[in-house]
C-alpha positions as CSV (number, residue, x, y, z in Angstrom):
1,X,0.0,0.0,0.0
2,X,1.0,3.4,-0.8
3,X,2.2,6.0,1.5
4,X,2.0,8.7,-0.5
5,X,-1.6,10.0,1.2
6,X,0.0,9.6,4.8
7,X,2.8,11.4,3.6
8,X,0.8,14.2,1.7
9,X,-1.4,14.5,5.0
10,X,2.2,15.0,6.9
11,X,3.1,17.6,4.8
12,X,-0.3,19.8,5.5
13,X,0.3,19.4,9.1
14,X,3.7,20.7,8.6
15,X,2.8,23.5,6.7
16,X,-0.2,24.7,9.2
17,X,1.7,24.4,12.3
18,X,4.5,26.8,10.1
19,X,1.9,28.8,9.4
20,X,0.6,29.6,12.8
21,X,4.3,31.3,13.2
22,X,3.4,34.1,11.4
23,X,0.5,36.8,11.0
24,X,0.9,36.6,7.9
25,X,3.1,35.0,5.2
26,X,3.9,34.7,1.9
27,X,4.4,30.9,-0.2
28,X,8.2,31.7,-1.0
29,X,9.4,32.8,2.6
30,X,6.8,29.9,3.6
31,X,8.7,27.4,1.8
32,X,12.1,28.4,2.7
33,X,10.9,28.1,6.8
34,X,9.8,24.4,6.0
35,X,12.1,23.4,3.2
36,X,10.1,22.5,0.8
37,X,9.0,23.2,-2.9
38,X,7.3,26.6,-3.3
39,X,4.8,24.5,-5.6
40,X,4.1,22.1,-3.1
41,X,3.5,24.3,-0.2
42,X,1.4,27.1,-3.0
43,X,-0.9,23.6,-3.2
44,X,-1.7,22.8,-0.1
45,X,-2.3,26.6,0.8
46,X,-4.9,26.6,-1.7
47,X,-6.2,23.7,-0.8
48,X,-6.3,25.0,3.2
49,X,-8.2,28.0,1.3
50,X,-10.2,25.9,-0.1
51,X,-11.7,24.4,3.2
52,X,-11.8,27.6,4.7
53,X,-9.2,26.8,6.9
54,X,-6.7,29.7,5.2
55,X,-6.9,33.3,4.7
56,X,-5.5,34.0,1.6
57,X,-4.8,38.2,1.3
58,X,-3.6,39.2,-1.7
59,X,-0.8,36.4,-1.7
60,X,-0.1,36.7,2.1
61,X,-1.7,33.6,3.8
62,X,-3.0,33.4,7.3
63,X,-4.5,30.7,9.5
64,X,-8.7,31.2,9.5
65,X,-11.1,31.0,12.4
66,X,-12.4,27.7,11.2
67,X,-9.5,26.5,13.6
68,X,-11.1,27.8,16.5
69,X,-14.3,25.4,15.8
70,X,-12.0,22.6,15.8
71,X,-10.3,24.2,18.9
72,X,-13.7,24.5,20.8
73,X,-14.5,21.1,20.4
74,X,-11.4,19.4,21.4
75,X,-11.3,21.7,24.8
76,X,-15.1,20.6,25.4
77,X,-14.1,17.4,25.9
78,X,-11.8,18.4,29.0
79,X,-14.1,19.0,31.6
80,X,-12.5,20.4,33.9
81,X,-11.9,23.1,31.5
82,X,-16.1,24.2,32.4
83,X,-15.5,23.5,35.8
84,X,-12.5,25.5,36.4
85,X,-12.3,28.7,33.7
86,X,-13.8,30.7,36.2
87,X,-11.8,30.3,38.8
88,X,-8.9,30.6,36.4
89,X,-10.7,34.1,36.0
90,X,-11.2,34.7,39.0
91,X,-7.2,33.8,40.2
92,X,-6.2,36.6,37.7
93,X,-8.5,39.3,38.6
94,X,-7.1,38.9,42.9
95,X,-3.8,38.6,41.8
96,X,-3.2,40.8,38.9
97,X,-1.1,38.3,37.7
98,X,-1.2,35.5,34.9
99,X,-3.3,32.5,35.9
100,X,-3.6,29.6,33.8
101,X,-4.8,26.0,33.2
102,X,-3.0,23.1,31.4
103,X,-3.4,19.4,30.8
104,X,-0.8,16.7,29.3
105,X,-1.4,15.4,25.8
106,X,1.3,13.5,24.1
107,X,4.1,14.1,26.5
108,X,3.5,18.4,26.2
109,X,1.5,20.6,28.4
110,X,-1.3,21.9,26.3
111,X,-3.1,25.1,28.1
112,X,-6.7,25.2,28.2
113,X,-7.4,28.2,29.7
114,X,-4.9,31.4,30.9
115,X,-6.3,34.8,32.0
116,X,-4.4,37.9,32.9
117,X,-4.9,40.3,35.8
118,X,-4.4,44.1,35.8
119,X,-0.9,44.1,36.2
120,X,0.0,40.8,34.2
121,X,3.4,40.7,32.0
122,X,2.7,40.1,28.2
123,X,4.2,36.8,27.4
124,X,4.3,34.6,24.1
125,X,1.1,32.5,25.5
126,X,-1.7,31.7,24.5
127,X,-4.9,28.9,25.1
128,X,-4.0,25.8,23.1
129,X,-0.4,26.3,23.4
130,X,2.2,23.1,23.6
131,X,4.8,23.5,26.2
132,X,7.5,21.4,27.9
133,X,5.7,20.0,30.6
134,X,9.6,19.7,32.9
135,X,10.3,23.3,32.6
136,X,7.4,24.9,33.9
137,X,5.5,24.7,37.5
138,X,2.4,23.5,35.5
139,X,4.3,20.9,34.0
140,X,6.0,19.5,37.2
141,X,2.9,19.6,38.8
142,X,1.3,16.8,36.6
143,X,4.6,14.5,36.4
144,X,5.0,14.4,40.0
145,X,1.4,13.1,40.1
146,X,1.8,10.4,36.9
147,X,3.1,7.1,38.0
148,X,7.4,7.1,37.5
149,X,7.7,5.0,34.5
150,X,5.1,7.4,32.7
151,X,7.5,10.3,33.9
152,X,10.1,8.1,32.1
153,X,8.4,7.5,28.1
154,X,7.6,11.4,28.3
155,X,11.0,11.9,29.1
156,X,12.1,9.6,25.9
157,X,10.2,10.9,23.5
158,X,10.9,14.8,24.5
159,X,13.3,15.2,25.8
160,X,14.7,17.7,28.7
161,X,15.8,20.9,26.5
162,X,17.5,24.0,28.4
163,X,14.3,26.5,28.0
164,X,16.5,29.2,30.0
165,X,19.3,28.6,31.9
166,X,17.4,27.9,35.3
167,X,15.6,24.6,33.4
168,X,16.2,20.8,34.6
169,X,18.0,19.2,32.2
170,X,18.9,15.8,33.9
171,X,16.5,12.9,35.1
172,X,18.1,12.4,38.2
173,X,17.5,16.1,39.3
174,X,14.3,16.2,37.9
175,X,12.8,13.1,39.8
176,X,14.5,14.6,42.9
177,X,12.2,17.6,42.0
178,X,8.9,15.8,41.7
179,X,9.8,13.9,44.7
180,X,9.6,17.0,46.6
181,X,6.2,18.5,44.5
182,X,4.8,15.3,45.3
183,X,5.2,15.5,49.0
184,X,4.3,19.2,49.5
185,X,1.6,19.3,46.7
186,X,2.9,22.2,44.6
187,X,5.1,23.0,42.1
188,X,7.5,25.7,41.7
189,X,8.7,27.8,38.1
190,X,11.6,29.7,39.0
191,X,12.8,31.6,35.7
192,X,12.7,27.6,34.2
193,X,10.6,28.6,31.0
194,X,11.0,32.2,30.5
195,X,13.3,34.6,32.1
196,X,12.0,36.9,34.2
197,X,8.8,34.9,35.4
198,X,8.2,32.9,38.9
199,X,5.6,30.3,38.9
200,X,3.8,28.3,41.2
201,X,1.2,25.8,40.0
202,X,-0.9,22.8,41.7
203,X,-2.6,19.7,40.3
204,X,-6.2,18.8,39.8
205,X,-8.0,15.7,40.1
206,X,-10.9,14.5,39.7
207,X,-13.0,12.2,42.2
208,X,-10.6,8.8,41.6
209,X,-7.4,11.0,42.7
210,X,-6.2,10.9,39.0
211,X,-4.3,13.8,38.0
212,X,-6.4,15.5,35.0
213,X,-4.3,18.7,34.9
214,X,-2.9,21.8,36.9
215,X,-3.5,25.2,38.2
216,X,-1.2,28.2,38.8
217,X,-0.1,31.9,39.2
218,X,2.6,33.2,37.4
219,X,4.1,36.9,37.6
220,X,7.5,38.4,37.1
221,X,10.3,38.6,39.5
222,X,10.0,42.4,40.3
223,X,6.4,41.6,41.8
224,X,6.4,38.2,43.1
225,X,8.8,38.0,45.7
226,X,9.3,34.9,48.2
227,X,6.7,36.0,50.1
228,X,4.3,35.2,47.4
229,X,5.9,32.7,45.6
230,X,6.3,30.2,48.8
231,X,3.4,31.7,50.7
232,X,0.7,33.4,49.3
233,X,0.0,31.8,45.9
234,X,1.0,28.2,47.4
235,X,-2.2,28.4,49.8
236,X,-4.4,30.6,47.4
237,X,-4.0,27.3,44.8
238,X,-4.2,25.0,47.4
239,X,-8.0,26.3,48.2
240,X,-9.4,26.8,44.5
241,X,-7.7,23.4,43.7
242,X,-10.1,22.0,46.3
243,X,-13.0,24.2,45.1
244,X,-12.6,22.4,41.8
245,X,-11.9,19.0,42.5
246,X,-15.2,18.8,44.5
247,X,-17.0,20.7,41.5
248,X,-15.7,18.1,39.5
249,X,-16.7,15.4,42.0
250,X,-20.5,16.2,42.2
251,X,-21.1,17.8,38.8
């Protein structure tokens, strides 16, 4: 049997998630990101056009809003997503800081939800967004509650890439770290995934004790001192991630 369809399929995927780089783009510049024929990549453009799924404006193509249908959907099926966005909301607006929500999907952190209080920092986030799940407090948060050998195929097929030069790059320091989240049930972000930004996240389960995701606060360094970072946002996740869980047990 033919491979050529799987392929061809590969291909689109490869050219989307390029696309979703830029705000707009051209098909030569395009093509020279993903190194491939400007031919093939004008063809399966059009044919993103064609479905609706590309914006094409005068030659410079972005991604369209039919996305966000298939975006919708998939987070619908999370339910603690509808159990927990407002309190995501509501962490944001009492802080003033960047709350957010993720779960783990194919060895990343995917987020599901992220707000921003008054005084939030801008970062390069957004809802639906893959991360590393070892270099962020969100991330631990969820390994330390997986089962070890789980901890270990994520670990295979990612890796454990420097994301600044505060990030875990080994196992061994890494399971000593989840030991440790594990045992005081929460998870700390010190400049690991960006520079500049503190952390602190907690998990969520659901009635079984199964870890279905995380919870946290995140802020720069200028603002969250370790006062807050070890204190105040430690117990202010602690309480929501109870709220939740028993939302989640009786809805």
């Amino acid at each position: 049997m033919s491979n050529v369809p799987v392929n061809a399929i590969q291909t689109m995927f490869t050219v989307t998630e390029a696309l979703q780089e830029h705000d707009g783009v051209g098909v030569s510049e395009l093509a020279e990101q993903v190194g491939l024929p400007r031919s093939t990549v004008f063809n399966h453009l059009k044919t993103l056009e064609q479905n609706e799924y590309v914006v094409n404006d005068g030659g410079t193509y972005r991604l369209g809003c039919q996305f966000l249908k298939l975006g919708a959907k998939a987070r619908a099926h999370h339910q603690v997503h509808e159990v927990a966005r407002q309190d995501v909301n509501r962490l944001a607006a009492d802080t003033g800081e960047i709350s957010a929500m993720l779960v783990e999907e194919h060895g990343f952190g995917v987020f599901l939800h992220r707000a921003e209080g008054e005084q939030a920092v801008h970062i390069d986030s957004y809802t639906g967004q893959r991360i590393f799940l070892h270099g962020a407090a969100l991330g631990k948060a969820i390994l330390a509650s997986l089962p070890r050998e789980a901890v270990r195929d994520i670990i295979d097929s990612r890796g454990l890439p420097a994301l600044t030069e505060n990030t875990i790059t080994t196992r061994e320091a890494l399971f000593r770290e989840l030991d440790q989240v594990a045992d005081e049930g929460v998870a700390y972000d010190d400049q690991e995934r960006l520079e500049g930004l503190r952390s602190v996240a907690v998990p969520l389960t659901d009635g079984d004790g199964t870890v279905i995701g995380s919870l946290s606060i995140a802020g720069p360094i200028s603002r969250v001192n370790d006062e807050r970072f070890r204190e105040e946002f430690p117990t202010t996740l602690r309480k929501v991630a109870k709220v939740v869980e028993l939302d989640l047990t009786y809805s």
